[in-house]
C-alpha positions in Angstrom: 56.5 95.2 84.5 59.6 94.2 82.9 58.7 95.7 79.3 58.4 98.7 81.1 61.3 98.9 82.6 63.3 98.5 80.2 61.8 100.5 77.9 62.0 103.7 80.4 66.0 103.0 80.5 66.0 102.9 76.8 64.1 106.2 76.8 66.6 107.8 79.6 69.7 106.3 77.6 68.5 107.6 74.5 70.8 110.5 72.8 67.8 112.9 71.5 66.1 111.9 75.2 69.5 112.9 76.8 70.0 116.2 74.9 66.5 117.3 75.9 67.0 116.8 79.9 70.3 118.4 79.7 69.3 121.6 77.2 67.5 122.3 80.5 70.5 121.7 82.9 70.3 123.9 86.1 72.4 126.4 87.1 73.5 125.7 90.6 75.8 128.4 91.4 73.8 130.3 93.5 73.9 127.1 95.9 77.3 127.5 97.7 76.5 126.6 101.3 74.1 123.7 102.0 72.4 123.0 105.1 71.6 119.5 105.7 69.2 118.9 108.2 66.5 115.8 109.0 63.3 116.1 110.8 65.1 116.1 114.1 66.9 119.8 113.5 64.0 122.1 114.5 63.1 119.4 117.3 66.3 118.6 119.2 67.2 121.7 121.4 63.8 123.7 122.2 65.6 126.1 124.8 67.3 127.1 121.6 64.3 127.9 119.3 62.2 128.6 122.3 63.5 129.5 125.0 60.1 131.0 126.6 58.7 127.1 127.1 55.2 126.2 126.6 54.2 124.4 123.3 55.9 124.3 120.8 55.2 127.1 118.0 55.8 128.6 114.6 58.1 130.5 116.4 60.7 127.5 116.7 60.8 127.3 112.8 61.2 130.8 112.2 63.7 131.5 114.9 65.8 128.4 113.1 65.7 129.4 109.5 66.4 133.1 110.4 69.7 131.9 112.3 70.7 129.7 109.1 70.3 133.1 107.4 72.2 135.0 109.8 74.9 132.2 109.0 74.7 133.0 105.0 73.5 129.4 104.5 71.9 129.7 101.3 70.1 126.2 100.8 68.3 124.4 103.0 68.0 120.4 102.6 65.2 119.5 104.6 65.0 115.6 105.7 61.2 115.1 106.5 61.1 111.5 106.6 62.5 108.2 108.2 60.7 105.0 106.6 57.7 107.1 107.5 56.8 111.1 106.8 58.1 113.2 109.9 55.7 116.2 108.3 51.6 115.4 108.1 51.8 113.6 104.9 48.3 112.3 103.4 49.9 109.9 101.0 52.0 107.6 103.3 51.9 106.8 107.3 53.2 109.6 109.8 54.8 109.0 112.5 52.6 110.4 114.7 49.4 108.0 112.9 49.2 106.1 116.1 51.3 108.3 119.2 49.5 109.7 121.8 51.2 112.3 124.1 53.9 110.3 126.4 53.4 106.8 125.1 56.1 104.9 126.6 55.8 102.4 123.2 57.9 105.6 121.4 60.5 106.1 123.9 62.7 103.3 123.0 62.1 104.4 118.8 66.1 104.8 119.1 68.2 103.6 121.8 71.1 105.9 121.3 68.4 108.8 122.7 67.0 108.3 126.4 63.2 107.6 126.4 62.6 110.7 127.9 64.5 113.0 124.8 62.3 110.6 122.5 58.8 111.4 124.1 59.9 115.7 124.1 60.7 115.0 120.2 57.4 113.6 119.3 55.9 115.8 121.8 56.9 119.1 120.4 55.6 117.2 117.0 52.2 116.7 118.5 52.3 120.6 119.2 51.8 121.5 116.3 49.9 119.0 114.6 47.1 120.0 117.3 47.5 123.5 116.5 46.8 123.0 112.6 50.3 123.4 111.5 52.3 122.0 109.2 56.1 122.2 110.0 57.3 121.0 107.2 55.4 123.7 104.9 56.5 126.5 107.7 59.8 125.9 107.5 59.8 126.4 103.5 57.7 129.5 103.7 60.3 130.9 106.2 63.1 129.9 104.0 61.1 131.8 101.0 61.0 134.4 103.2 64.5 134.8 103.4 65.6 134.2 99.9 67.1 130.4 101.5 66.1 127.7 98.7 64.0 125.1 100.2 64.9 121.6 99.1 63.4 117.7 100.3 65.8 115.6 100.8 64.4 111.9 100.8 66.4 109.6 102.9 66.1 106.1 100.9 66.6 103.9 104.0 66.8 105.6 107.0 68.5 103.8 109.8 66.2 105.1 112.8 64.0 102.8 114.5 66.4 99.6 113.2 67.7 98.8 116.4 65.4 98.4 119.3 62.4 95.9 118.8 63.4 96.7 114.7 60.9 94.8 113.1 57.8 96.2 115.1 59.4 99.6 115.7 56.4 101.8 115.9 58.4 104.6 113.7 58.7 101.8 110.9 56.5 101.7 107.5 53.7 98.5 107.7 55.8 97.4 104.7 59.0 96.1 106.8 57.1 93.8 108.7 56.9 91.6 105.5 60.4 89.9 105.5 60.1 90.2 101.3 60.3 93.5 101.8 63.4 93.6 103.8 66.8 93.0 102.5 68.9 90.8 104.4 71.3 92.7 106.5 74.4 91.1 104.2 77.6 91.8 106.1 79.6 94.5 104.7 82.6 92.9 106.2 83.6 89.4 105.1 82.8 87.3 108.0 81.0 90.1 109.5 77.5 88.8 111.0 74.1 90.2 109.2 74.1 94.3 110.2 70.6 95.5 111.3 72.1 98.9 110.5 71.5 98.0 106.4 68.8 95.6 107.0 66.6 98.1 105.3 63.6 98.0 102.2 64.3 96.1 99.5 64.0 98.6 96.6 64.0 95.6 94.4 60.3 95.3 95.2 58.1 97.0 93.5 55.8 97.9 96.1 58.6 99.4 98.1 59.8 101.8 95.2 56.0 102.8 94.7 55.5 103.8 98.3 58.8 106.0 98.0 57.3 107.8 94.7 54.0 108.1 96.8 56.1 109.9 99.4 58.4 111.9 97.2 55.6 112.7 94.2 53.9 114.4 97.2 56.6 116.4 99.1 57.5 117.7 95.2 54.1 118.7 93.9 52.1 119.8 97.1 54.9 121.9 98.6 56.6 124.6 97.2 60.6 123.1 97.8 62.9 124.2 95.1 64.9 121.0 94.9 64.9 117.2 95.4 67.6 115.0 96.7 67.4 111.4 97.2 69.7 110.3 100.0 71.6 107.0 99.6 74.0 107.8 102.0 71.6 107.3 105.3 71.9 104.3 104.7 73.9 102.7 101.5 71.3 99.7 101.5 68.9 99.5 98.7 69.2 96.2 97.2 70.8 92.8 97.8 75.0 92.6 96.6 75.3 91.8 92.9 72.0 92.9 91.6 71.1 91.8 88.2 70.8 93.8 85.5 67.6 93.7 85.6 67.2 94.9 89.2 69.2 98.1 87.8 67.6 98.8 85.1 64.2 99.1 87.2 66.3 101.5 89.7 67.4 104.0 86.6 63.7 103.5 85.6 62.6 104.7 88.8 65.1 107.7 89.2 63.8 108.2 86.0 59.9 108.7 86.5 61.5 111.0 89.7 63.2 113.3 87.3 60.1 113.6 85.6 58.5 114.8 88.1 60.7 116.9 88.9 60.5 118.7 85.3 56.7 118.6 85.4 57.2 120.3 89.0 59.5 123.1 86.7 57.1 123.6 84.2 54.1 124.3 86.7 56.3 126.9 88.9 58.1 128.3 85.8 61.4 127.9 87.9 64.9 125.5 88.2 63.8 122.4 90.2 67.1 121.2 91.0 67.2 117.0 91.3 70.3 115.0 92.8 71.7 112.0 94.5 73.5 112.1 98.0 75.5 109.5 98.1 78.9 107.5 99.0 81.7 107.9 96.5 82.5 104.1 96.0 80.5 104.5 92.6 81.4 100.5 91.5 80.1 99.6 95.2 76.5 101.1 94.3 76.4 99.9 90.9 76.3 96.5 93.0 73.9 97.5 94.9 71.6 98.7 92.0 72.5 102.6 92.0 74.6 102.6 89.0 75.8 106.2 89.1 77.5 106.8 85.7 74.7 105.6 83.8 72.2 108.1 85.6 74.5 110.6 85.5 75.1 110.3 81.4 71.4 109.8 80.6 71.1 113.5 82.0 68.7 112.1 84.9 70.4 114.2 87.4 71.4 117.7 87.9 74.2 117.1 91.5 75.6 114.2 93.3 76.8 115.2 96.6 79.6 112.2 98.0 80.9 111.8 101.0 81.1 108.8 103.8 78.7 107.7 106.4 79.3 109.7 109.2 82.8 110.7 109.2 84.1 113.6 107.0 85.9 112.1 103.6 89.2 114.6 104.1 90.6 112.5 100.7 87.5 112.3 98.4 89.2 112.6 95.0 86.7 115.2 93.6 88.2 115.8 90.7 88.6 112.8 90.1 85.1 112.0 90.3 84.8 115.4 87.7 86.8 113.7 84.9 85.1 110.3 85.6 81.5 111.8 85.2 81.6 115.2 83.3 81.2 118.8 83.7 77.4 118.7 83.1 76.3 118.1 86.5 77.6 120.1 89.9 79.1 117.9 92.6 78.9 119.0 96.4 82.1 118.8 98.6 80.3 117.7 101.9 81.6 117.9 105.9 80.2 115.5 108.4 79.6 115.4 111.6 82.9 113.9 112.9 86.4 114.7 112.0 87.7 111.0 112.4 87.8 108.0 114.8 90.3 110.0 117.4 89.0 111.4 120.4 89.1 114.7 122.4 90.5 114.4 126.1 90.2 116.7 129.2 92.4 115.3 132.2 90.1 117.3 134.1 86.9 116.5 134.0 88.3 112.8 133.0 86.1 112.3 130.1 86.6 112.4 126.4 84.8 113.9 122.8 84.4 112.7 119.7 85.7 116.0 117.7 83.3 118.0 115.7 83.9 120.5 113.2 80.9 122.1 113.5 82.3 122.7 117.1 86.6 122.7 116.2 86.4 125.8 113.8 89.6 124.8 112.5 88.4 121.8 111.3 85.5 123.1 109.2 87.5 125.6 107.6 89.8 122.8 106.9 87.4 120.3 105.4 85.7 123.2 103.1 89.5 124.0 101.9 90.1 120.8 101.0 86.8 120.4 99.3 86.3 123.6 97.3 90.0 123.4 96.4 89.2 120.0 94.3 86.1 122.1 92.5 83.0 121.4 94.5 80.6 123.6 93.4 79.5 123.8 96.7 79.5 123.0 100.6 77.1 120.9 102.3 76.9 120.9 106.0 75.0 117.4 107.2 73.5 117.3 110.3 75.0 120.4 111.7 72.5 120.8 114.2 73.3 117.4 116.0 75.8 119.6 117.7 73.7 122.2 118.9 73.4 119.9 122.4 73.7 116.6 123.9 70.3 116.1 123.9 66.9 117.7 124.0 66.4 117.7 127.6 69.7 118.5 129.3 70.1 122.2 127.6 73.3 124.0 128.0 75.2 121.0 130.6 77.5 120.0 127.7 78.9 123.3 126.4 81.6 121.1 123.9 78.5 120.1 121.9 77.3 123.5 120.7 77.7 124.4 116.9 79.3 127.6 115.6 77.0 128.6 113.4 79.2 131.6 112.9 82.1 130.0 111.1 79.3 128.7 108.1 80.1 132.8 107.1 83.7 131.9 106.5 83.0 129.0 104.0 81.3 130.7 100.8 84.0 130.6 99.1 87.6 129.7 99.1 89.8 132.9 98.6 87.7 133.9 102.0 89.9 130.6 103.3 92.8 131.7 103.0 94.7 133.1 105.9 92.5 131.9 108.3 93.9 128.9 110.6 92.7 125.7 109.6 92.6 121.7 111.0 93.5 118.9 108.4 93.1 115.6 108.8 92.8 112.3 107.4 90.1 109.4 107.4 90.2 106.5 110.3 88.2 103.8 111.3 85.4 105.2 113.1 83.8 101.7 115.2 80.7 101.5 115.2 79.5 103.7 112.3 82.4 102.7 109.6 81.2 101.5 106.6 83.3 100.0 103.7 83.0 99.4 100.8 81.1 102.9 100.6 83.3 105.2 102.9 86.5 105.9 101.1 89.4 103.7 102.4 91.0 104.9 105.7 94.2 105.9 106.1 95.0 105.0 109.3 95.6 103.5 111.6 98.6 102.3 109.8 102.0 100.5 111.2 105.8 101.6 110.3 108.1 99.0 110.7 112.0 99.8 110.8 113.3 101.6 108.1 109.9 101.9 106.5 108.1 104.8 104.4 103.8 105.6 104.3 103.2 108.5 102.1 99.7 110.0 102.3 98.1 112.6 100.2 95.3 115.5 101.4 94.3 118.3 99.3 95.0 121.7 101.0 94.6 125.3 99.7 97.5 127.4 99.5 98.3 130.3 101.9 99.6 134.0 101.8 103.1 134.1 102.8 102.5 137.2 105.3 100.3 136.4 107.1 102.0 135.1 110.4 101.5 131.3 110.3 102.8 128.1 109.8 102.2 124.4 108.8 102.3 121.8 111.9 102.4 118.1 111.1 101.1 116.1 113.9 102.0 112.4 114.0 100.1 110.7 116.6 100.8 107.6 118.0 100.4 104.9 120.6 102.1 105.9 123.2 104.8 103.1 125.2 108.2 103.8 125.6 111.4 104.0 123.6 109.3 105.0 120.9 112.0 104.7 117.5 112.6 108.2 116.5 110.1 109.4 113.1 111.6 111.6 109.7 108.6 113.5 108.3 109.0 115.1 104.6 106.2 117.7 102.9 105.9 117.7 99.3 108.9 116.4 98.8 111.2 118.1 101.2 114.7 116.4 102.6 113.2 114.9 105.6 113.6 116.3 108.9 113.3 114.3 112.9 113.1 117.8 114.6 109.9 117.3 116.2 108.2 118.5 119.2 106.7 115.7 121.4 103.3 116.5 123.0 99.8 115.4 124.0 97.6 118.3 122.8 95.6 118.5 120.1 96.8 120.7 117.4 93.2 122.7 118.3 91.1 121.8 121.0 87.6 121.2 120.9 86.5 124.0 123.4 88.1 122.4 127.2 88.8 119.6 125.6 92.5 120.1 124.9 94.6 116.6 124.8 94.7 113.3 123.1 93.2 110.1 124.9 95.8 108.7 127.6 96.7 105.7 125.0 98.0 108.5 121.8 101.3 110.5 122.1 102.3 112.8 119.1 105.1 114.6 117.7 105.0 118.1 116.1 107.0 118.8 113.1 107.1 122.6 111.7 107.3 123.5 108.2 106.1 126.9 106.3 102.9 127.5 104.5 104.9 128.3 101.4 105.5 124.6 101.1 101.7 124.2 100.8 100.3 123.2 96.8 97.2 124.5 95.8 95.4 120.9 95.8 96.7 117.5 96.1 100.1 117.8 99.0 101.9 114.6 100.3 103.2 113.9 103.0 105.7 110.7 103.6 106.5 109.5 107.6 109.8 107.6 108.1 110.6 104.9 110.8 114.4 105.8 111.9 114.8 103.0 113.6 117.1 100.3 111.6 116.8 97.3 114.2 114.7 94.9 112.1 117.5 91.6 112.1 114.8 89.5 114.2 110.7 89.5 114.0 111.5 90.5 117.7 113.1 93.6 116.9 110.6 94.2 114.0 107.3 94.5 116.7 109.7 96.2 118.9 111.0 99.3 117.2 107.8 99.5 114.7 104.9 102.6 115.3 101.3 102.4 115.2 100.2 105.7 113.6 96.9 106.6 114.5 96.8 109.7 112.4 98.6 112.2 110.6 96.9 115.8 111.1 97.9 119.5 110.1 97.2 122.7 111.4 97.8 125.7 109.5 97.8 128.3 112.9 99.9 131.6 114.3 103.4 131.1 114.2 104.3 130.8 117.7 
């Protein structure tokens, strides 16, 4: 096996080997606005896609896919599979191999979804496996239909079905019941304890790569998609820390054989076959992991790599940085998730708080796509969009902060159609429980200011007309206690300036959720959009206070910032 191996690296690492995959590089231009979606997207709100009732129907997938043309989505990623296939696959276990309608065994699959919301998912599944149809081959027909690429993407080690009952977890592959098949969970923390979360398949094994080629040789050569993506992002856990060379090499071998098939696929439809990695941006973190990134991406084995972090939107992802480290031969994606950051939306009313969306906070969408397209992404994906459509599948329309604009995804084509438009910046946090260094870029915040102390952070931005009404807020936000030590902000360089505005509102709300948590106060400092660099801006926050004699006056008069955020809005 080992001969192999290596000699399928040497092959992908050889010059004449490399000029012939890249002499048929695609063009990926056409693919500006990226719908991420797994098996759940279709599944999770049925009064949405059918509102009439009764079983569920063709008429769900079409009524989907035409809304995601409506919205000028372009590409649509479909995720078919957890360790299992989600769609009737023939070459590796279903999930729905051994359910029968209602089986309480399945309602616990995933405890952050009631039992009851489980059961409806796999029920509306069971719908249409009964009626002979194959939603996964539906949904790429309708996509066809309306001139909407159709790509797979492969999710490498799918968290669902990890936490309750994990190892026996009816929605797991027979495969991670065999402990050698499993890595170990190896804290990502030091002095973290073992994380079922990245417990995972242990792509070291041989048997586990070969039941992954099973699955994705068939979703590429049985179903007319027009791409493949392997995701490493859901979860970052393929093989143990500080694999050996050896384990990497049989990795690059593997993508390898993939990207084979993927140009066999090409030369039996006569058409592009697109092939990428999804993936966190911490390239040296993978490498250790077995992923090694720059050497697939210079032996020509891939045509995109979309980075971003786990489950939190990367507002600081160097791009471009990642374009000089790897090359102009292959298109990188500028992704939004599905949370802005770690802070909270508040309503005093109703007593109960968000976590902000920017598939719900328009602002913040059109703010993450600046920031991405203004660094070069050659295009927008949108991942997991539709988890906003509700709370859940069975309590339809009670939760109205939790439904998507799927309008805004026409605003984000492009970025001259940015500018102008008011916008929510923001910056990366810890997000508990779903934070995930090394892979997640580092967070900014939260951060502490002693006396007389200076943080400078950086966030890329797109300029702005100057007539167009608005202006640039900087919100610091804080814990709040009293005698607070009064805070300079500079932009870009500016003389700095303590004229601020002290409030508790969010700079945008997330619909009637307006404030921040009780615990956060912030302070509003205006500047004008003129001040705004096309790309990389700066801004620097200044403790005023000068008491810091004694470690006494040092805890007293220093700031925890929680975050810095910016809103480009109507001049008011």
């Amino acid at each position: 096996m080992l001969a192999k191996v290596v000699g399928k690296v040497s092959q992908a690492l050889d010059p004449i080997y490399r000029r012939r995959i890249m002499s048929s590089t695609t063009d990926l231009s056409a693919h500006q606005v990226i719908y991420n979606g797994d098996w759940g997207a279709i599944f999770w709100s049925p009064m949405l896609w059918q509102p009439e009732g009764g079983p569920y129907s063709t008429k769900a997938i079409q009524r989907f896919v035409e809304l995601l043309s409506q919205s000028e989505v372009d590409t649509f990623a479909i995720s078919p599979n957890t360790q299992v296939a989600w769609y009737p696959s023939k070459a590796v276990p279903t999930v729905l191999d051994h359910y029968t309608r209602g089986d309480p065994r399945w309602g616990h699959w995933f405890r952050s979804h009631p039992p009851e919301t489980n059961l409806a998912m796999m029920d509306r599944y069971l719908d249409l496996a009964e009626a002979g149809v194959d939603w996964l081959a539906e949904a790429i027909q309708a996509c066809r239909q309306r001139e909407i690429a159709p790509w797979i993407s492969i999710r490498t080690n799918d968290p669902h079905g990890y936490l309750e009952k994990w190892v026996d977890n009816p929605i797991n592959c027979p495969l991670f019941k065999d402990p050698k098949n499993r890595l170990r969970g190896t804290p990502l923390r030091p002095g973290r304890h073992a994380d079922v979360l990245w417990v995972g398949l242990n792509y070291e094994r041989e048997v586990v790569r070969d039941y992954f080629f099973s699955m994705i040789h068939e979703v590429v050569m049985e179903y007319d998609a027009e791409g493949l993506e392997l995701d490493f992002l859901r979860t970052p856990a393929i093989c143990e820390p500080n694999a050996s060379q050896e384990t990497i090499d049989a990795i690059t071998a593997w993508i390898a054989d993939i990207r084979d098939l993927t140009q066999e696929r090409a030369m039996q439809t006569g058409r592009a076959y697109p092939f990428g990695l999804r993936i966190p941006a911490a390239l040296g973190a993978l490498r250790s992991i077995g992923l090694d990134v720059r050497a697939i991406v210079n032996a020509g084995l891939v045509d995109f790599i979309s980075p971003s972090n786990y489950m939190q939107t990367a507002w600081n992802l160097p791009l471009d940085q990642l374009r000089r480290e790897l090359g102009s031969d292959i298109a990188i994606f500028g992704n939004v998730e599905h949370g802005v950051n770690g802070l909270d939306a508040y309503s005093p009313e109703q007593g109960t708080t968000e976590p902000r969306c920017p598939y719900v906070m328009t602002e913040a969408l059109l703010g993450a796509v600046a920031g991405k397209r203004v660094l070069g992404a050659d295009g927008i994906v949108l991942y997991n969009y539709y988890a906003a459509d509700e709370d859940n599948g069975q309590r339809i329309c009670t939760r109205q902060n939790m439904r998507a604009d799927y309008s805004a995804i026409r605003a984000i084509g492009d970025l001259e159609g940015l500018r102008g438009k008011p916008k929510q910046y923001a910056f990366t946090t810890i997000l508990a429980p779903v934070w995930n260094p090394p892979f997640d870029t580092p967070d900014s915040f939260p951060d502490i200011l002693e006396p007389d102390w200076r943080r400078a952070y950086r966030l890329p931005m797109c300029a702005e007309p100057s007539d167009c009404g608005l202006q640039l807020v900087i919100q610091i936000v804080v814990d709040r206690r009293e005698n607070l030590p009064g805070l300079g902000v500079s932009f870009n360089d500016s003389w700095p300036t303590i004229e601020a505005q002290a409030t508790d509102e969010l700079l945008f709300p997330q619909l009637d959720h307006r404030f921040h948590v009780p615990e956060y106060t912030a302070f509003n400092y205006v500047f004008e959009v003129e001040k705004i660099a096309e790309g990389w801006n700066e801004i620097s926050v200044y403790n005023g206070s000068h008491q810091s004699e004694t470690a006494e006056d040092r805890c007293r008069n220093s700031v925890v910032i929680r975050s810095v955020e910016l809103a480009i809005r109507q001049d008011w």
